[in-house]
N, C-alpha and C positions, 0 to 999 in steps of 0.2 A: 504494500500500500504506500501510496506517496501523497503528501498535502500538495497541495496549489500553494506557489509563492504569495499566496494573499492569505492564505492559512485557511480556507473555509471549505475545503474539499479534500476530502479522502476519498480517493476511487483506488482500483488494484493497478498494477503493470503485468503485462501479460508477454507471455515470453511462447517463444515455436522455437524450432531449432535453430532459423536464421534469425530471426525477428524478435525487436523488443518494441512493444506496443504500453506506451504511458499518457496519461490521461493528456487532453491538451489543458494549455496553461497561457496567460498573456504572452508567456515568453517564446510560444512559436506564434503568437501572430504573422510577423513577416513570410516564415515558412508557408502558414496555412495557408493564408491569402495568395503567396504565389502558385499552389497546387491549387487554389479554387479558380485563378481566373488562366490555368493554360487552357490555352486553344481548346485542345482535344478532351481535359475535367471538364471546363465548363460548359462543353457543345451538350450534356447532356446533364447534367446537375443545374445547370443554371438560366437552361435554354439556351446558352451562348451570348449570354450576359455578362460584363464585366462589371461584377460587386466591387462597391467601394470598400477602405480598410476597416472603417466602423464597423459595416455588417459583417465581418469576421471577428472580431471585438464582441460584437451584441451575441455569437455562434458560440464563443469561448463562455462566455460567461452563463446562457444558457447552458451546456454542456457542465458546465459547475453546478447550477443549481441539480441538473437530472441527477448526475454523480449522487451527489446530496441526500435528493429524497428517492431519485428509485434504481439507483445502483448502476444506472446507463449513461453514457454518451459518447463523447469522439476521443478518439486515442489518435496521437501522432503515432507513424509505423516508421522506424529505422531500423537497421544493423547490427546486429551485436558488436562487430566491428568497428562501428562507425554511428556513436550513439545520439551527436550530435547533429547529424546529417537527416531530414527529416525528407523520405523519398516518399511518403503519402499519406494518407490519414481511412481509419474506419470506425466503426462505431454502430449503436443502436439512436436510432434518432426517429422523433414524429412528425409524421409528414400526414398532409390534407387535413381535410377538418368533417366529421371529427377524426381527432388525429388519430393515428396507428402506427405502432412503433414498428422499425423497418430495419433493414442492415443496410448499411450503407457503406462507400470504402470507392476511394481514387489512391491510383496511384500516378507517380512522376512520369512523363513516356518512357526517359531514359533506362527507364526500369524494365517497363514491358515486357514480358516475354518470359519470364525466369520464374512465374507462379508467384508471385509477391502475392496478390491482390488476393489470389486464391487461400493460400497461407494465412495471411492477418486477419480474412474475414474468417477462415475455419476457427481463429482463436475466438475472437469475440461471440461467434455460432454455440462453440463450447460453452463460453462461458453464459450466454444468454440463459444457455440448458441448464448446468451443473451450477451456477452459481445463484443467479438470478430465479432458477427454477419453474421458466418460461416452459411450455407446452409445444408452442411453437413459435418459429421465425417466420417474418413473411420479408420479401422487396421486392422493388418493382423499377422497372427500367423503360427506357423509350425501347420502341421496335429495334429502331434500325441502330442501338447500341447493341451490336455482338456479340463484342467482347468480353460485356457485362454479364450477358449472359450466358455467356461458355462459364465465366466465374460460379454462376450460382447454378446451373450444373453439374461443375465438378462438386460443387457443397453439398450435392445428394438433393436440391431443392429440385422441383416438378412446379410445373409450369400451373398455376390456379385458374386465371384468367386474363382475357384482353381488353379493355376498357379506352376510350377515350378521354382524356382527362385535362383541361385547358387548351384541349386543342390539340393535344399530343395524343400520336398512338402510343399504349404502354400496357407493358403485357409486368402481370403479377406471378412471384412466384411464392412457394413453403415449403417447410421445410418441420416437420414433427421429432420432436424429443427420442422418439422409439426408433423412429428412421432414420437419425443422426447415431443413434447408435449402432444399431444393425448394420448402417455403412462402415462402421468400425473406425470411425473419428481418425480417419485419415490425419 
């Protein structure tokens, strides 16, 4: 467990074999902001909007209170290696209204390719189940994000439904407690 430099947040760090996933904190602002407005994070998180520094400020500190009271929100994901270096973020977060807690996770491009995204979301997945003692996980992505969903694929999630939602096609996926195990928590 680690406080938030402002002292009012205990949330866990979450460790895989590559990967060390710690709560976020004012002090990756700069980091997160720059993984929320590349190109390719925000073409599909943001609609391909470029948020200003604030609304990653107002995200951190939201993600404090969740930590707080129900044990969720965004974890910066680095390297064991390389602890400093923040190549992307994941987390449980609530999205629409009313809202519904979701798994969420971008990685850096430079990253791409190596299962990162795959890895940090399978910890938080874990931990949703085992710690949090969630039933199930649900997210959900625009269509024509693939990527994304090759990720929540290999996480053992099944595809729920497709929906229209602000104008975007976005298809939902889940992901069950019993099924995360039986997958054998890759």
């Amino acid at each position: 467990m680690v406080g938030d430099t402002e002292g009012y947040v205990i949330a866990p760090v979450l460790e895989t074999a590559r990967l060390r996933l710690r709560p976020v904190s004012n002090r990756d602002a700069n980091d997160l902001h720059a993984r929320f407005i590349s190109p390719a994070v925000r073409r599909f998180l943001w609609d391909n909007r470029v948020i200003a520094p604030d609304r990653t400020l107002d995200i951190i500190a939201e993600s404090a209170r969740l930590f707080a009271q129900q044990g969720c929100g965004l974890w910066i994901v680095t390297r064991h290696e390389a602890p400093n270096e923040a190549m992307g973020f994941t987390g449980l977060w609530h999205f629409r209204d009313p809202p519904q807690l979701e798994l969420l996770f971008g990685i850096a491009e430079r990253w791409w390719g190596q299962g990162l995204a795959t890895e940090s979301a399978r910890a938080v997945v874990r931990y949703a189940f085992d710690r949090l003692g969630l039933e199930r996980v649900d997210a959900s992505t625009d269509v024509p994000n693939t990527a994304s969903i090759r990720v929540l694929e290999q996480l053992g999630m099944r595809w729920a439904r497709r929906e229209t939602i602000g104008g975007l096609d976005t298809v939902f996926f889940a992901i069950e407690a019993s099924k995360f195990a039986r997958a054998g928590r890759r």
